[in-house]
Structures are given as structure tokens and as C-alpha cells.
N, C-alpha and C positions, 0 to 999 in steps of 0.2 A: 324318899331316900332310895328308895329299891330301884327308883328308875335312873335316877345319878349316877349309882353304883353299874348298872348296867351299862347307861353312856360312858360312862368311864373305861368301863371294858370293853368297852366295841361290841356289846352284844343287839343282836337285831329287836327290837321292842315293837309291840305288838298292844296297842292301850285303847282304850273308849274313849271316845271325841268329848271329854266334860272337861269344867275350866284348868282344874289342876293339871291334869295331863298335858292340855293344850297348853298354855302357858310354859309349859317346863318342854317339850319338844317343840317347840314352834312349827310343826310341820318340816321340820329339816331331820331330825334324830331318831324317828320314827313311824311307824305307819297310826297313824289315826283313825278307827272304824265306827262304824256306829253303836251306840250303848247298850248292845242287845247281843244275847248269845248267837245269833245269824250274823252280827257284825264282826265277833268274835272269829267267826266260823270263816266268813269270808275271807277275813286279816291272814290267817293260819294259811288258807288255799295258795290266798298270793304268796307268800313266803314258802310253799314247796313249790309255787313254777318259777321261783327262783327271779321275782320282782323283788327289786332294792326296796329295802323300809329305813335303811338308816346313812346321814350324812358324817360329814366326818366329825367330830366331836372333841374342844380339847378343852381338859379339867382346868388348865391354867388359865385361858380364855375366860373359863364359865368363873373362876375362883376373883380374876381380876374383873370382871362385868358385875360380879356378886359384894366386892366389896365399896365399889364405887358407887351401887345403887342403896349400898349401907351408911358410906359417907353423906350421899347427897339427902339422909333423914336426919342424921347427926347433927349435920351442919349446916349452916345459911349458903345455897346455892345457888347460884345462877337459871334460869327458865332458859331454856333456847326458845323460842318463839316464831313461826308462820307468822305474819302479821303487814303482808301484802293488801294493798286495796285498788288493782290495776285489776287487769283481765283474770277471766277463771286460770288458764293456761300458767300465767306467772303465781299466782295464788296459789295452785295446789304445788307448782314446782318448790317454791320457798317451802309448804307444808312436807314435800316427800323430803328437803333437804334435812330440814326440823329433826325430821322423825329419824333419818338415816345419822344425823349429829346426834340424839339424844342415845342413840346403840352403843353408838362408837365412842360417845365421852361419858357415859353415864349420868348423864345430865337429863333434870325432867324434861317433857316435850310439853308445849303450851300452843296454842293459837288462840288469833283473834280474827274474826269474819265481822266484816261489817255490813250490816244486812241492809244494802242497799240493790233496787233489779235496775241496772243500768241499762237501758236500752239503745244503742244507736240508733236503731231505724227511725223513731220518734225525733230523736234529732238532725237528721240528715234526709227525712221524707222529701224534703220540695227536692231537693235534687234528684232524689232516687227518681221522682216522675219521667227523669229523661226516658225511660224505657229498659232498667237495671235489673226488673224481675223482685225475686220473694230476696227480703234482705233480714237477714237476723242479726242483733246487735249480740254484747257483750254478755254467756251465759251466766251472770252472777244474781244469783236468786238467794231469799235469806236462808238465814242456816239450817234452821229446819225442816227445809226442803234439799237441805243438800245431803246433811251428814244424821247417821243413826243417834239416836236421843242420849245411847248409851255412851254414845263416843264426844257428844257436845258437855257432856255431865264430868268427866273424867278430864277434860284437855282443853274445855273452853276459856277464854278469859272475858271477862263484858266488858272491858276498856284495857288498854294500855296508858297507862298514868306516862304525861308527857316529860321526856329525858329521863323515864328509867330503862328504857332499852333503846339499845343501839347495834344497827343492822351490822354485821362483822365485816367489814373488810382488811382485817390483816392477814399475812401468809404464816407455814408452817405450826399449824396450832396445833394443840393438845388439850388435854381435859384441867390441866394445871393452866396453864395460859390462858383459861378462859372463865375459872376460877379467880384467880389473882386479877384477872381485868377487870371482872365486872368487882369487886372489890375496892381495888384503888381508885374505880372510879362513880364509886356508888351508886352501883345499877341493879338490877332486879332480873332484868337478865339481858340476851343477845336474842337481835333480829338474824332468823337465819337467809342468808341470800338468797336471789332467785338463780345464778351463777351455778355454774359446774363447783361442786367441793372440792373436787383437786387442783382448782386455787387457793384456795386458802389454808387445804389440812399438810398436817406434817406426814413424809413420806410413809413411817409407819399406820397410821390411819389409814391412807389411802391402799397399802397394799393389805389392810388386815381382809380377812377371808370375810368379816362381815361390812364392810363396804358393799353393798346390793342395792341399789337404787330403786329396780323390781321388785323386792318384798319392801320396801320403804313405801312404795303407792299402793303395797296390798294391806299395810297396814291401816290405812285410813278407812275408818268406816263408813260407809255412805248408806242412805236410806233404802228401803227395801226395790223400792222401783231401780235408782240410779244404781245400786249393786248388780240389780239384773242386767244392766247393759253392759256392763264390765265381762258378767259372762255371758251375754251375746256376744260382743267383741271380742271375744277369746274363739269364738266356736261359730262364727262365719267362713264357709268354705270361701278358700280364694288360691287364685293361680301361683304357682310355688313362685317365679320371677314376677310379683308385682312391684312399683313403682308407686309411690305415694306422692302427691303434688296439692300442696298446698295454695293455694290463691287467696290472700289476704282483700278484704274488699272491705267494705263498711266506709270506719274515718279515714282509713289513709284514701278513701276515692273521691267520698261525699260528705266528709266532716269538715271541718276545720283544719285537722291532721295534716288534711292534704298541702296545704299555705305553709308547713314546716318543711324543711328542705331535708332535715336527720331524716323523716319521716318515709322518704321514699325508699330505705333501705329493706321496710316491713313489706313492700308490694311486689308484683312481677306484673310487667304490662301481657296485655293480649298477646303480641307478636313474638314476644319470646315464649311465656305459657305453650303455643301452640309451635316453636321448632324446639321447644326441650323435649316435648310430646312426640312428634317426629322421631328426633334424638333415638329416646329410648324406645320407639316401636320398634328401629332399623335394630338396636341390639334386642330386643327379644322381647320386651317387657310388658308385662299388660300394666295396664294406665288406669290409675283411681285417683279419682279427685275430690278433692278436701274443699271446702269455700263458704261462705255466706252469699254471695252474689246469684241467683237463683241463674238470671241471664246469662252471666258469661258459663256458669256449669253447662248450663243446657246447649250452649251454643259450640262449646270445645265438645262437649257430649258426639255429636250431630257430626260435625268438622271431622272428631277423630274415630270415634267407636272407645272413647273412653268410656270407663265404670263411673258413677258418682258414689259417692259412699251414703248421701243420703238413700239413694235408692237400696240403699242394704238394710238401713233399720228395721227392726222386725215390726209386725203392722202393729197400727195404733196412737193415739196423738202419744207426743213427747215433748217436754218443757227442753228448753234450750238446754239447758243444764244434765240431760238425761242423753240429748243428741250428743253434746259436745262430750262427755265423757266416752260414750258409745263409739265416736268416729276418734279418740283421743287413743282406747285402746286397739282398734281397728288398727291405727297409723304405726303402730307401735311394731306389728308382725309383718310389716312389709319391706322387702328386701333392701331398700333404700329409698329414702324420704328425701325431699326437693322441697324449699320452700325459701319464703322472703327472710326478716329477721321476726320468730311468732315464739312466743312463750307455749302456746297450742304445742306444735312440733318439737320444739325443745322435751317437751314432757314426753310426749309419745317416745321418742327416741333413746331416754334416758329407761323407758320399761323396757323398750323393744334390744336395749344395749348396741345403740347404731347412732353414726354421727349426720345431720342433721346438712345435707349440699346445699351449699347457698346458691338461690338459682341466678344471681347476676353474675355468678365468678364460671358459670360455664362454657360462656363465649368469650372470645377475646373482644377489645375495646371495639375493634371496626366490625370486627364480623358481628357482634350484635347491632352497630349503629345500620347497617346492612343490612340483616334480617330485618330490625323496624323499616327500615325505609321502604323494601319492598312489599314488604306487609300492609303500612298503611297507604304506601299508595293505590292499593287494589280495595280494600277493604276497612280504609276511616271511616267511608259514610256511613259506612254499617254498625258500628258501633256506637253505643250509647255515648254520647256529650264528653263524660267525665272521665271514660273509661278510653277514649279515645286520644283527650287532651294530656291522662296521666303517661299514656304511651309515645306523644311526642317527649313528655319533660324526662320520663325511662329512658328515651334514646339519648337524648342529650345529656341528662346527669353521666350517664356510667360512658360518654366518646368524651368525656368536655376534656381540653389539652390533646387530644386527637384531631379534632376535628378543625378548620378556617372560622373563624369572625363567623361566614358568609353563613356556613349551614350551620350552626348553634344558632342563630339570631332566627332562621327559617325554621327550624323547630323552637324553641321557645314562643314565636311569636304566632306558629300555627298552635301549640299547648295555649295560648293566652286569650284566641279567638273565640275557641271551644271553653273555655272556662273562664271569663272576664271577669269574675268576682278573687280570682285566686291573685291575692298581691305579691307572693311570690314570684309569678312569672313576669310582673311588670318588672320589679327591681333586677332581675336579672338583664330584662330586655337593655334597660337603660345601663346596665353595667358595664353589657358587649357591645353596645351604641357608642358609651363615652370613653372607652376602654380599650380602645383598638387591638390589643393584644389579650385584651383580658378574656375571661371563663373561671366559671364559679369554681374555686380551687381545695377549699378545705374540706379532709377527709376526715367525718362524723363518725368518731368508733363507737362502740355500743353505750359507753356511758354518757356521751353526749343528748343521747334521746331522752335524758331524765333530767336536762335542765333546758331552759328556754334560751336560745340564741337566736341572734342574727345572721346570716349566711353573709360571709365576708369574701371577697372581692378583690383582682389584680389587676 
């Protein structure tokens, strides 16, 4: 009570880092010291050189947070739920949503990890032979390599019981709206999206002061190892104007993935990677690069004098899962991020509070169909097979309705040479063959990636 009374009054607090304290300032209302008279001591110092120890604090806030987490004991609740089974990237997005829903509605927070180690590289190995370098697949490792014991004990769920939750997509919500939903329609609770929240929350929510996205991923506990890279990631010196450049490679180059036509929206070919690198050298930027593709890092490395963010880990082996977090908050403190469509950068972007450029919308229709062209006409042989064939189908996906019959058929049918097994580029072949006017027309928005179609045709 003495500390309420204090926050209540705007007085500066000054307490030892144990659970009650912690708990009741969350690090926002107070200064936190260590449990000992020298942490004491310390706390006191700071506060006469006149370091901030207290955030802004409102009784009515804390009174209405205090009574909805009174109701949600009282009463049969709804769970908000994390409960993703795609990439780490979208997994912990949907969990930091969880957590940031569960603040702001007073609703419990729950997940589910399904402890499966997906690995791409094991499924796309015969291709990676073409000469692709060190390929790391999908960090998702079991849970108890991910998250602290304390925090699987507290939040975990061991199944989701089939149709009692359901992912949210409605707009304008509230903590009543979401109450009464999973009610009338007899649910347990809501899947939280992988989506930005300010589609869905009501405008109140979205401007209340604890909307924080950044303490929403400080809240998840992770194991002793992967918390350390959180703070490596935090305390890696880097150039005040860098540049964060993500390069998707795996399935969308050597899976399967690749034969999906949504699917190219996740990649950036070679030729572009290397004039957006360009790009931003002419404005000032130093250049760090994000990827699995061991080759093309090494090879835009060499090309440009860019950073790789591998080479910043601190020494030591590391599990996928330790890197990916590591380079996740890495990504997050760089002045502006460039990437395909990646749940990876989505994350990073929503700690670092920056919006995430999509790297095909930075050239126009010809001038990228232009950079590829020149590009690979000096430097296709040089690149690996698949990584080569994705950058004719890059050129021609994002010119097609720019470009004659003549040259979409001349790439498609060079993308088809280099990759013969992708039946994607056949049907297309045959589309602009039968089609004299035609070119692959339908623009795949984001939720189209999550069901299986046909690429249709004019």
C-alpha cells in the first residue's frame, strides 16, 4: 500500500528488486535496486544527480486494470492465446500480441508451443548442393529450450482443444467484445493474431499509454542462454545510420515454397539486394545483413563492404533459436529495416517501434525490371541455380503488365531452364504462349499466403 499511495502521488520510489515490488512498479514507476544496503545506497545517489526513477502513473488506469483482473477470477473468462505453429518470427509476434492484449483487456495470457525442430535445410539439402553455402532452416526448437521453466509453468497450455479458440479477426474491440464473443459462441478463449493490433483494437486501446509492443517482448521469459542474447542484442556497438536488410532464402529458394507464386512476395532477388545496398550507401548508411543463405551473405559481404550480423554474435556455438533471437533484437535498433514479407522483421520492428520497407516497392516497375536485367546479364553464371532462376521470376513477377509477350516469356523461360523441376514456371510459360496478351495478373495480399491457390491467368 505505501508504494500505491506513493504512485498515486507522484512521489519518486526508490525499492529492492523482490517479487512484490517488482510486480507493482513494473520497472516503469520506479527505480529498482539491488536487495542490499549498497543497492539502497546506489538508488539514493541516482536520485540526487537527478536520474528519472518514476513514470507517469494514473490511479484510475491502475483501479480499472485492478478490477478486471478481479473479474477475470470471479468469472468464466476467455484466455487470449499465442498459439501459432509457422516460423519462430510469427510465433513470438502472435505471443508479444497475447501478452500486449492480455494488459490492455485484462484477460489471462496463455500459449501453446508445439515442440516440433523444423528444420529446412534437411528438406531442401539436394538443391542447396547447387553451391548456396551454410543454410539454417526454421528456429523453432522445443519449449524448453526456448522459454524459462518459470514462465512455461505459469502460461503454458499442453494442447488447444479443437474449436474452442478462435484466431480474432474482428475490428474495434474491447475487453467486453471479447468477453461476450467467446461466450455466445462457446469458446475458451481467442487466438491472438500475428497482425499489427491496431487492426483489430478499438481506438481507445490503441492510444491508451500501455499499448507498448517493446515491453510486451520484454515480457516473455526465455531461458538463461537465449535471454543473454537479448542482452547482447541490446549492447552490440553499431553505426548510429545503419540499415537492416533482410534476405529471406531457405523455402522460398529451395523448398517447395518456391512453385507457390504468393510465395515470392517473402524474397528479394540478388540484383535488387545489391542496388538497394547501393541505394542506401549513396545516402549514408552502413549496411547489415540479416539471412540464412551463408553464400549470397558472404558474397553481397565481399560485392559491398557490408556487416553480416552473423559475424556479430558473441563467440561461441549457438542454437538457431539463440541466433535468431539475437539478430531479431539486433534488427530492431537499426534505423530503418528493408525486407521481403518475414514475420522475423515484423518482430524486430514492432521492439525497435519502426515500420518494416518492403524491398520490391522501392523501385518502380521498369527500373527494377532494368536493374535485374543488367544485373544478370553480367553476373547469372555466377550465381547459384536457384538463386539465379528466382531472380529471372523477381524480375518478371513485379514488371508483368509492363513488360511485351516477348520479354516476360524470355525470363520465365530463362527462370524455367535453371530450375526445371519448379512447375510454376511451366504454367506460366504456357499462359504467355497461349495467351497473347496475357501475364500473370492476380495481386496476392497477405492473407492469401495462408491458403493454397492457383495462380490465375488472362
Amino acid at each position: 500500500m505505501v508504494l500505491l499511495e506513493a504512485m498515486t502521488l507522484g512521489k519518486p520510489i526508490i525499492a529492492t528488486d523482490i517479487a512484490g515490488n517488482r510486480g507493482l512498479l513494473r520497472g516503469e514507476y520506479g527505480r529498482l535496486v539491488e536487495n542490499s544496503i549498497e543497492g539502497l545506497a546506489n538508488g539514493m545517489k541516482a536520485f540526487l544527480r537527478g536520474e528519472p526513477s518514476m513514470g507517469s502513473f494514473s490511479p484510475e488506469e491502475y483501479g480499472a486494470q485492478a478490477l478486471r483482473q478481479f473479474r477475470s477470477v470471479i468469472t468464466s473468462v476467455p484466455f487470449i492465446v499465442a498459439g501459432r505453429a509457422d516460423g519462430l518470427g510469427e510465433r513470438l509476434n502472435a505471443m508479444v500480441n497475447a501478452v500486449l492484449l492480455s494488459r490492455l483487456t485484462g484477460l489471462p495470457f496463455r500459449y501453446h508451443w508445439r515442440n516440433s525442430v523444423i528444420d529446412d535445410a534437411a528438406n531442401f539439402s539436394a538443391n542447396a548442393k547447387a553451391g548456396t553455402g551454410v543454410i539454417v532452416g526454421h528456429a523453432i526448437e522445443p519449449e524448453r529450450e526456448v522459454f524459462d521453466s518459470s514462465f512455461i509453468n505459469s502460461f503454458s497450455l499442453p494442447a488447444l482443444e479443437k474449436g474452442a479458440y478462435v484466431e480474432i479477426q474482428e475490428k474495434d474491440l474491447t475487453a467486453e467484445k471479447l468477453i461476450h464473443g467467446a461466450d455466445a459462441r462457446h469458446l475458451k478463449g481467442w487466438l491472438a493474431p500475428r497482425l499489427h493490433l491496431d487492426e483489430f483494437l478499438a481506438p481507445s486501446l490503441i492510444k491508451s499509454p500501455e499499448f507498448d509492443l517493446c515491453w510486451a517482448f520484454d515480457q516473455i521469459r526465455f531461458t538463461p542462454t537465449v535471454q543473454a542474447m537479448v542482452t547482447q542484442g541490446r549492447q552490440v556497438p553499431l553505426p548510429l545510420k545503419t540499415a537492416a536488410l533482410h534476405l529471406r532464402s531457405g523455402d522460398v529458394f529451395y523448398g517447395d515454397y518456391r512453385k507457390r507464386v504468393y510465395y515470392t512476395y517473402k524474397g528479394l532477388s540478388l540484383p535488387i539486394a545489391k542496388a538497394i545496398i547501393a541505394r542506401l550507401q549513396r545516402d549514408g548508411y552502413s549496411i547489415l545483413l540479416f539471412g540464412q543463405d551463408g553464400w549470397v551473405l558472404n558474397y553481397l559481404k565481399e560485392a559491398s563492404g557490408a556487416i553480416l550480423a552473423y559475424d556479430l554474435l558473441p563467440p561461441g556455438e549457438h542454437s538457431n533459436v539463440q541466433r535468431a533471437i539475437f539478430e531479431i533484437v539486433l534488427m530492431s535498433r537499426c534505423k530503418t529495416i528493408i525486407a521481403g514479407s518475414s514475420g522475423f522483421a515484423k518482430l524486430a520492428s514492432w521492439i525497435g517501434g519502426k515500420t518494416v520497407q518492403v524491398g520490391f516497392k522501392l523501385f518502380k516497375h521498369l527500373e527494377q525490371f532494368e536493374l535485374s536485367r543488367e544485373d544478370l546479364a553480367q553476373n547469372a553464371a555466377d550465381y547459384p541455380p536457384l538463386q539465379a532462376a528466382f531472380a529471372y521470376w523477381f524480375s518478371y513477377f513485379y514488371s508483368r503488365g509492363h513488360l511485351t509477350v516477348e520479354q516476360s516469356l524470355s525470363l520465365v523461360e530463362r527462370a524455367y531452364e535453371l530450375d526445371p523441376e519448379n512447375q510454376l514456371y511451366a504454367i506460366v510459360i504456357a499462359a504467355l504462349r497461349f495467351t497473347p496478351t496475357g501475364y500473370l495478373r492476380r495481386e496476392f495480399d497477405a492473407e492469401s499466403s495462408n491458403r493454397e491457390r492457383s495462380p490465375e491467368f488472362v
